[in-house]
N, C-alpha and C positions, 0 to 999 in steps of 0.2 A: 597502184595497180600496174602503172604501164611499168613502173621500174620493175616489177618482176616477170614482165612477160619480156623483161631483154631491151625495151626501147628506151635507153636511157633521154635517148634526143627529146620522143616526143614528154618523158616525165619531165623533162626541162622546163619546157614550152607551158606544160599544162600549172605547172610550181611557178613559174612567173609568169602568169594567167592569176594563179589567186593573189598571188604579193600585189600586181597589181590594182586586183576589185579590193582587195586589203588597204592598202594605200590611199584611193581613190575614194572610201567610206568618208560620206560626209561626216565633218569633226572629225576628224582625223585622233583627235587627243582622246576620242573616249572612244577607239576601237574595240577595247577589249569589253564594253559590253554590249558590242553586238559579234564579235567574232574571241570563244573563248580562249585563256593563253594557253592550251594545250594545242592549240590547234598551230597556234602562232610557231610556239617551240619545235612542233613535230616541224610545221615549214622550214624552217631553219638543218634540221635535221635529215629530213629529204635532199634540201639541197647540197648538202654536205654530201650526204652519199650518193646523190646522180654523175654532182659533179667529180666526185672521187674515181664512178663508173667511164665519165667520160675522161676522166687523167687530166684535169683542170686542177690539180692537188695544193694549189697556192688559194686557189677563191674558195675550194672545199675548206680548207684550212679556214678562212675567215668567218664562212657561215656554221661553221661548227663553234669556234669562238664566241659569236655572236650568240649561238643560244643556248650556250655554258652559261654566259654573262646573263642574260633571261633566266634559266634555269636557277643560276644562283640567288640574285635579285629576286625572285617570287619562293624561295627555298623550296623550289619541285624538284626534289631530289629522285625521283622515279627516270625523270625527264636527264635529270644531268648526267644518272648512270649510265644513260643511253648515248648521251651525247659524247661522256668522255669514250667508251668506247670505241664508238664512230670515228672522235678525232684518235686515238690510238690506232686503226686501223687509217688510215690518210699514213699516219705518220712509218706506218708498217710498208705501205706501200710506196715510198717517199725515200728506204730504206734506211730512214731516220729511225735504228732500232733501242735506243735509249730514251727518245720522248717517247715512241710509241709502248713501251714497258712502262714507262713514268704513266701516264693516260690508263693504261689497264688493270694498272697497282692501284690508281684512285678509283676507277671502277669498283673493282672487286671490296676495295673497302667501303663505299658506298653501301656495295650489297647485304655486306655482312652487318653496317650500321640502321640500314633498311629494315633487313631480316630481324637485328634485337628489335625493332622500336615497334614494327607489329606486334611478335611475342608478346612487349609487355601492355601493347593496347587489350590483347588478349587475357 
């Protein structure tokens, strides 16, 4: 929410506010059932694009990384196409335009393997 009202600063603040009540979850090792992993992923996500908003493009880069790796590991591919994205756009604005093609060309195929795999649940 704040990141679309323009506050990059305070979406910072608010996104390591929950990593840390995340963190800080007694049993730490069975987080994910009390806090579910879309939620985890999206955090990852957010901070990828706050900090891309604030031109932190190095720690953007590793928290997009980070829940590629999430993303791939649990095969939430809705979640990865998002993320590659995201890091394609870091990498655009980085004007690394050869990863960021690389990142958008695996998006976009994502989408299209998305798209058949509904289809055929249909």
């Amino acid at each position: 929410f704040l990141e679309k009202l323009k506050q990059p600063e305070k979406a910072l603040e608010a996104i390591e506010t929950l990593q840390s009540v995340i963190e800080n979850l007694p049993n730490n090792k069975n987080v994910l059932s009390i806090v579910p992993l879309e939620v985890i992923i999206e955090m990852y996500n957010m901070y990828a694009t706050i900090l891309t908003q604030l031109q932190l493009y190095e720690r953007a880069l590793d928290y997009a990384y980070q829940g590629i790796e999430i993303s791939e590991n649990s095969k939430s591919f809705d979640d990865l196409l998002i993320l590659r994205t995201t890091l394609g756009s870091i990498y655009f604005k980085l004007d690394n335009l050869t990863e960021a093609e690389k990142c958008l060309r695996m998006a976009l195929g994502l989408k299209r393997n998305i798209y058949w795999f509904l289809l055929i649940l249909n």
